[in-house]
C-alpha positions as CSV (number, residue, x, y, z in Angstrom):
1,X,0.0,0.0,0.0
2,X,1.1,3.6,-1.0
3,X,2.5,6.1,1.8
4,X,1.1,9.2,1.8
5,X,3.3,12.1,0.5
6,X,2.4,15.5,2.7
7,X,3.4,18.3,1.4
8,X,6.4,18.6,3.4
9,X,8.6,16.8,5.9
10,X,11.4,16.7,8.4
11,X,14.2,14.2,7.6
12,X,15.5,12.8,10.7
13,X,18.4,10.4,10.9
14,X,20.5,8.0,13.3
15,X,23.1,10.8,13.2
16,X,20.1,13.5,14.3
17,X,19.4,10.7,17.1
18,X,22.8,10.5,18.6
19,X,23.4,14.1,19.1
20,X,19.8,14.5,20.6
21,X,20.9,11.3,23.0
22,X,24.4,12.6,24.0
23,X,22.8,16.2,24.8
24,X,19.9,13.7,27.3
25,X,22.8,11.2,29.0
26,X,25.2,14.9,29.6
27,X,24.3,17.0,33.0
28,X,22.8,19.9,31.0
29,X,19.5,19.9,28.8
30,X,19.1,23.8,29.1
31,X,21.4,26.7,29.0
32,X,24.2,24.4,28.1
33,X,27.1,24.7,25.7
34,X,25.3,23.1,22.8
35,X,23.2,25.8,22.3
36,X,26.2,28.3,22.2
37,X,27.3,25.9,19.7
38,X,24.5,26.2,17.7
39,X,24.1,30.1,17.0
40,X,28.3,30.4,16.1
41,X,27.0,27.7,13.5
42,X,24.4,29.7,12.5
43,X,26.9,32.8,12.2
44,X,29.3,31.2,10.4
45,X,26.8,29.8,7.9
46,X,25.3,33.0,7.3
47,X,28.0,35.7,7.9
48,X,26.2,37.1,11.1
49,X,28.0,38.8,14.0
50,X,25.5,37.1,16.3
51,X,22.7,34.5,16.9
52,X,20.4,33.9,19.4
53,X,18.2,30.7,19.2
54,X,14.8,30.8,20.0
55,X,11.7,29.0,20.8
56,X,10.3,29.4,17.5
57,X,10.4,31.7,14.7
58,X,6.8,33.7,16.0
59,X,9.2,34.1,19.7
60,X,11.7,35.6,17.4
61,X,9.6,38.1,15.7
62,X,8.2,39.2,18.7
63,X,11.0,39.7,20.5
64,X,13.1,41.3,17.2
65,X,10.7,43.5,17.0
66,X,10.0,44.6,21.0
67,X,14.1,44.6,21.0
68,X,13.4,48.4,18.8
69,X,11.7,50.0,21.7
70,X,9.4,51.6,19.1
71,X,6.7,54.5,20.1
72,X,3.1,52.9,20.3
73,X,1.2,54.1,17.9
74,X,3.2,53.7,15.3
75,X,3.6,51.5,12.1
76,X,5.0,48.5,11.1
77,X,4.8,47.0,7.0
78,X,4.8,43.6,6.2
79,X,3.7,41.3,3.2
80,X,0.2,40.3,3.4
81,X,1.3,37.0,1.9
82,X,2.6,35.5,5.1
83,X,1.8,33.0,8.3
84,X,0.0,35.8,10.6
85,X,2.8,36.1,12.8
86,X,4.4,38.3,10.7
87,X,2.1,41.1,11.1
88,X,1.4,39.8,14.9
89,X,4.7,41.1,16.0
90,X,3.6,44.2,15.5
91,X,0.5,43.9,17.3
92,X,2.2,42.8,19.8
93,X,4.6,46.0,20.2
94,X,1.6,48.3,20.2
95,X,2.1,48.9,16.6
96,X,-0.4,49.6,13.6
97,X,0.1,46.4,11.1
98,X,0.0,47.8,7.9
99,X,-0.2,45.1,5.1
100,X,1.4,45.3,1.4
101,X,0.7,43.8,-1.7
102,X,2.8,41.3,-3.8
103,X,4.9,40.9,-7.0
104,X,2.4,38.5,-8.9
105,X,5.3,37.0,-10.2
106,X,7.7,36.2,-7.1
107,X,4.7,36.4,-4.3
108,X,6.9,38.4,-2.3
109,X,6.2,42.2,-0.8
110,X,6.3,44.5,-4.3
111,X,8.6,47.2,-3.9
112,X,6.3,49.4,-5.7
113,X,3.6,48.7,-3.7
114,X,5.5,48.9,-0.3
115,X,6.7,52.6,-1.1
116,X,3.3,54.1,-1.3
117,X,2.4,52.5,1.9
118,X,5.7,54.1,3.8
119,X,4.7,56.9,5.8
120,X,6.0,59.5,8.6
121,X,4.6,57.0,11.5
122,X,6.4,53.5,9.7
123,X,9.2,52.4,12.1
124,X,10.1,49.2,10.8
125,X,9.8,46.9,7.8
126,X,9.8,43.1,7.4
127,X,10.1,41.7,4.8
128,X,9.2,38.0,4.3
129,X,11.5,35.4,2.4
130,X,8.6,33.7,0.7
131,X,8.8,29.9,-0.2
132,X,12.6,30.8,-0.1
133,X,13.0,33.5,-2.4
134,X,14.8,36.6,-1.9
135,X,13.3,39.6,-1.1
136,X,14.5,42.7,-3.0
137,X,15.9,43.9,0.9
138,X,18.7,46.4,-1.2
139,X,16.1,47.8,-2.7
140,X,13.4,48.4,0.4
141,X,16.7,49.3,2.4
142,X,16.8,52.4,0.4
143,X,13.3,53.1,-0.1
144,X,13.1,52.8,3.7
145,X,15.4,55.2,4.7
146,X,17.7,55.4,7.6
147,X,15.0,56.1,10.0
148,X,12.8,53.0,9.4
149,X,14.1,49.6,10.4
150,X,14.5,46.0,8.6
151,X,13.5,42.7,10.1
152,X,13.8,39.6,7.9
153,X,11.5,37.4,8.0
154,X,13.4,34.5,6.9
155,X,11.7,31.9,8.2
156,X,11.3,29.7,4.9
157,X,15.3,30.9,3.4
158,X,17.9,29.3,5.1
159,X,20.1,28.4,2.9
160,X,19.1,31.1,0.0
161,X,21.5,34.1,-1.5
162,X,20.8,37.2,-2.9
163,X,22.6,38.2,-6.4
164,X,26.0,39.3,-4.9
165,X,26.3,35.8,-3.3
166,X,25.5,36.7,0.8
167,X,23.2,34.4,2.2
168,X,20.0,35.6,3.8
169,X,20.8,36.2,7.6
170,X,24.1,37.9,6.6
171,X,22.1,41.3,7.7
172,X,23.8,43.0,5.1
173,X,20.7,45.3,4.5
174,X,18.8,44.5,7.5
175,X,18.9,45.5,11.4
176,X,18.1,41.4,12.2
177,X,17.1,38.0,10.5
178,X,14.5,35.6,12.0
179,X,14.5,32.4,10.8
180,X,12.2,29.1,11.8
181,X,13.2,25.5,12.3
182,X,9.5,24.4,12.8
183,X,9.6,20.7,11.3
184,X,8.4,21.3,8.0
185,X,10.9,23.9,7.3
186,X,14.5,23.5,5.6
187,X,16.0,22.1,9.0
188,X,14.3,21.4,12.3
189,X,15.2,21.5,15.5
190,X,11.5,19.9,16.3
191,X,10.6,23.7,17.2
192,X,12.8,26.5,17.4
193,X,13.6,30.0,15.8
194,X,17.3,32.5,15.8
195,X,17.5,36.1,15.2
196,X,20.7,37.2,13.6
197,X,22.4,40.6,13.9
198,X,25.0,42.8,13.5
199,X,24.4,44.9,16.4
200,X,25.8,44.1,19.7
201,X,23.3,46.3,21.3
202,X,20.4,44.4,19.8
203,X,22.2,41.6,21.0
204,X,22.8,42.3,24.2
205,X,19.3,43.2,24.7
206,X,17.9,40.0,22.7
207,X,19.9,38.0,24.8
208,X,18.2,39.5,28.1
209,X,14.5,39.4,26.7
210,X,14.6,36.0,25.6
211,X,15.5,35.0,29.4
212,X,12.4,37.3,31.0
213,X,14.4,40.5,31.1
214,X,17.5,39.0,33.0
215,X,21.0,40.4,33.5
216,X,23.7,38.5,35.1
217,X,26.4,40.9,34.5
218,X,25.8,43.9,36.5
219,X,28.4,46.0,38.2
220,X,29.3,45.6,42.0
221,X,27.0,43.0,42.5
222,X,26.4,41.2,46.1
223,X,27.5,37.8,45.2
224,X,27.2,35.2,42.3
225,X,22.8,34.7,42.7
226,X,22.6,38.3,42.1
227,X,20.6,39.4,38.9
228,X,18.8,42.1,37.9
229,X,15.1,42.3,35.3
230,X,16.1,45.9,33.6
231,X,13.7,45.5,31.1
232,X,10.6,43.0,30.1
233,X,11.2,39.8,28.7
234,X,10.1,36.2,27.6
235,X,11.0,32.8,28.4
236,X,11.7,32.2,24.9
237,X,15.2,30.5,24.9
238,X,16.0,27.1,23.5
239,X,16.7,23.9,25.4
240,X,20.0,21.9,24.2
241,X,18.2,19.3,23.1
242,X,16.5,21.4,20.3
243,X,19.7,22.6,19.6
244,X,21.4,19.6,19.4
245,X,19.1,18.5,16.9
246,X,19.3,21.9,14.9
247,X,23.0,21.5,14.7
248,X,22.9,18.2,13.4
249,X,20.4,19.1,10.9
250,X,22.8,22.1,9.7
251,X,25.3,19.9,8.8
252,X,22.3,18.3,6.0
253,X,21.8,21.8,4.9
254,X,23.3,21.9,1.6
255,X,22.3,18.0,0.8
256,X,18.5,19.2,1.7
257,X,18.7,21.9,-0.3
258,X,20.4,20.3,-3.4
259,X,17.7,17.8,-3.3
260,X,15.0,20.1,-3.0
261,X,16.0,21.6,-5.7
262,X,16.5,18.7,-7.6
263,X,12.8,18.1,-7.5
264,X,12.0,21.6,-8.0
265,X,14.0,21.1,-11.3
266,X,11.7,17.8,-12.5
267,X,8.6,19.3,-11.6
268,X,9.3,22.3,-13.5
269,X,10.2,20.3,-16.7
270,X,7.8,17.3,-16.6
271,X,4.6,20.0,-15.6
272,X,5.9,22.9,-17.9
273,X,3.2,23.4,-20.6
274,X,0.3,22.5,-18.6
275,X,-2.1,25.6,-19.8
276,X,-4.4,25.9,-16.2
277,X,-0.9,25.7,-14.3
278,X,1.6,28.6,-13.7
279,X,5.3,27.2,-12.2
280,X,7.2,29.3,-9.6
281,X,9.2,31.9,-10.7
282,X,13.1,32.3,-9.5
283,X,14.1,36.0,-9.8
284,X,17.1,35.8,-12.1
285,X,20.4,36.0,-9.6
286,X,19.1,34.5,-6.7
287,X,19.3,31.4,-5.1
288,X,16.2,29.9,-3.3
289,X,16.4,27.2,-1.0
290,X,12.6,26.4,-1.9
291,X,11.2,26.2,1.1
292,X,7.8,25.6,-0.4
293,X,6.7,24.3,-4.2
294,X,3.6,27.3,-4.9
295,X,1.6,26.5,-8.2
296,X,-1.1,28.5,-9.3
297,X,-3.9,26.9,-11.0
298,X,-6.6,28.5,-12.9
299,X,-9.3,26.6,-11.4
300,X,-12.0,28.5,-13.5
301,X,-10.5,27.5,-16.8
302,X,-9.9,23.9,-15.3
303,X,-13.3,24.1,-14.7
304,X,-12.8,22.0,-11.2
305,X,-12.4,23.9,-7.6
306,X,-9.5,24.1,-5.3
307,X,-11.3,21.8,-3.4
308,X,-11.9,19.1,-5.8
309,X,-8.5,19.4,-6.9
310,X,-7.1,18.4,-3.4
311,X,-9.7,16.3,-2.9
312,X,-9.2,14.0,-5.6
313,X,-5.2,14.3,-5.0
314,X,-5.4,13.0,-1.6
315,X,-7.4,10.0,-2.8
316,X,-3.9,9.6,-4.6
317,X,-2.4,10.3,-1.5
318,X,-1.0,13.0,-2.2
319,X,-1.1,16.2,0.2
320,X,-1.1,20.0,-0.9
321,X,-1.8,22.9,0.8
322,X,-2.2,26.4,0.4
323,X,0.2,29.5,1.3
324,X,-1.5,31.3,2.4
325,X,-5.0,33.1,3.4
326,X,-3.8,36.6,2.9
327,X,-3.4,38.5,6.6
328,X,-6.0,40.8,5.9
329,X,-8.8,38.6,4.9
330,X,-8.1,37.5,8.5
331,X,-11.5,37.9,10.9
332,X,-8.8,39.4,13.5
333,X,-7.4,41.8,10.6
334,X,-10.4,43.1,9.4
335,X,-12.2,44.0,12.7
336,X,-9.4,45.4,14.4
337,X,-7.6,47.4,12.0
338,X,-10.3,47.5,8.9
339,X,-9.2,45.9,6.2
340,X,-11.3,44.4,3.2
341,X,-11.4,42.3,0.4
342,X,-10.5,44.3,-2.7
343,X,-7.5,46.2,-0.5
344,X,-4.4,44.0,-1.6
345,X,-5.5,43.0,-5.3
346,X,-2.6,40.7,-6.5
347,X,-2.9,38.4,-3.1
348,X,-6.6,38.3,-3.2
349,X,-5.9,36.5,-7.3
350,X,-2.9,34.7,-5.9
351,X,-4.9,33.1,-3.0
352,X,-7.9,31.9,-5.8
353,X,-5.4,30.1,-7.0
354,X,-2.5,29.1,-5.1
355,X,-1.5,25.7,-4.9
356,X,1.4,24.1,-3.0
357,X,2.6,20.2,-4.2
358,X,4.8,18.0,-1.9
359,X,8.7,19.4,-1.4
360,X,11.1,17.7,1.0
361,X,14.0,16.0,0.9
362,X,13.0,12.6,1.5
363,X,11.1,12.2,-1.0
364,X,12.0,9.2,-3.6
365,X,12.3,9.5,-7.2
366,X,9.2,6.9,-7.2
367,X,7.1,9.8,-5.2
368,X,8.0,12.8,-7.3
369,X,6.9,10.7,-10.4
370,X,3.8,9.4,-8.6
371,X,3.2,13.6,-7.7
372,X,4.0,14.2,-12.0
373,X,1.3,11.9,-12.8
374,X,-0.8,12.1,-10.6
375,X,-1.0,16.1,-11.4
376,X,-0.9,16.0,-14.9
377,X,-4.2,13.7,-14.5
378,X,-5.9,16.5,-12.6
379,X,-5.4,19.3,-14.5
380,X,-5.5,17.8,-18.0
């Protein structure tokens, strides 16, 4: 009988295993020397001055974008093409969410469209990585401004470069870089998130937030016990064991991503040509990690729903899903802050017809083919 084939999937071998076991039989699980291990990985992968691990990639968000000390009242932008917590951070920091459309091409925030919605009360900026793509961060950098800050949200794009060859999380045009190692994601550490910077300030404060506001290293203290809370945090830090996990996985990050795009490569040849189906587009110069396999479908022309579509696909077993309900079609987004449908144009026709197909690296040649077929039935 067939597996099912979700539409994405951790990979998790005997060497992930070990290092999650040695990390359980040592003395420490939590605030131990593996996770220390873990963010220099991350910086010397990405080019970073610092890394701090996270719970999970919404923690780092949240905490990225509390670590401004921004005015309430004020603005943030983000894509409206994007898992909510995105735009949550925002909320969360007392700021107005104010949501952009997208390139129709690359599904990421549209420069053009951004600049318009840049005003005197915007503060900050993030950006989100979609699928693995790129954004154009050079680009919003300098429509930003030196008074409005950048926040990656690289949550899908470890792994991916931009033209010159830096790899997202190098900061090079951005104040931090959150990225997610939730399991379907490039690597996992089961859950888990890092913010990368270039500021030691923002590190230094990142580092206290994520431990409820705690300083160790305060002058003339009583004795060794003593600490002080100088400012609000979170117990948002990462257990070893995560970590341990996470590091192992980073040493599968290139094979992950070579495969992924190894599949990304077949499905682009054997569904080319398919007149209801539109393949994702990789801005020229770029490297995406492809986080995600988005198809759009023209479902009217097809003459079958979304629906149906999955529908008879999972009686394949085949899984898909869709990424994702635009933000401010969201119940919470439209009472709150009044948004509407007919606001954000280009993700309302995305969403009719986004489709994403099964991407991971464990997938066998027999289940990409199966996926081929199986797709080609569909929407012939």
């Amino acid at each position: 009988m067939r597996k099912p084939i979700p539409y994405g999937s951790q990979w998790i071998d005997d060497e992930d295993v070990k290092a999650v076991a040695k990390v359980l039989k040592g003395e420490l699980i939590t605030q131990g020397p593996v996770a220390v291990q873990f963010e220099e990985k991350i910086c010397e992968l990405t080019g970073a001055k610092y890394c701090l691990s996270m719970a999970n990639g919404t923690a780092a968000l949240h905490l990225a974008v509390m670590a401004l000390e921004l005015e309430k009242g004020m603005e943030g932008i983000t894509s409206t093409n994007t898992f909510v917590a995105s735009s949550n951070a925002f909320v969360y920091s007392g700021l107005k969410p104010v949501l952009a459309d997208i390139d129709p091409r690359t599904f990421n925030v549209f420069p053009e469209d951004l600049k318009k919605r840049i005003t005197k009360k915007t503060r900050v900026i993030i950006p989100v990585h979609f699928a693995g793509q790129p954004c154009e961060t050079a680009k919003i950098r300098k429509l930003a401004g030196k008074q409005v800050h950048i926040i990656e949200d690289a949550a899908h794009a470890i792994g991916s470069k931009y033209e010159d060859g830096s790899l997202v999380g190098a900061c090079k045009h951005s104040d931090m870089t959150i990225f997610s190692f939730h399991p379907v994601k490039t690597i996992t550490s089961g859950e888990g998130g890092a913010i990368t910077t270039n500021s030691k300030v923002l590190y230094e404060r990142l580092k206290s937030m994520r431990i409820c506001g705690v300083v160790r290293d305060v002058p003339n203290k009583p004795g060794p016990w003593y600490y002080e809370v100088q400012r609000l945090g979170f117990n948002y830090r990462l257990t070893d064991i995560h970590c341990a996990l996470g590091m192992s996985q980073l040493g599968k990050l290139k094979a992950f991503i070579k495969r992924r795009r190894e599949i990304v490569a077949r499905y682009n040849k054997e569904l080319a040509g398919l007149p209801v189906l539109t393949l994702p587009y990789e801005r020229p110069g770029v490297f995406s990690a492809f986080h995600l396999y988005v198809t759009l479908i023209d479902f009217k022309k097809l003459g079958k729903s979304r629906k149906e579509v999955i529908e008879t696909l999972v009686a394949e077993k085949i899984g898909t899903q869709v990424h994702y309900i635009p933000v401010h079609e969201q119940p919470y987004y439209r009472k709150e802050f009044g948004y509407k449908h007919g606001d954000l144009p280009n993700s309302e026709k995305y969403y009719e017809q986004a489709l994403s197909l099964p991407l991971y690296p464990r997938m066998t040649d027999e289940e990409v083919d199966h996926v081929i077929k199986q797709v080609r039935r569909v929407l012939s």
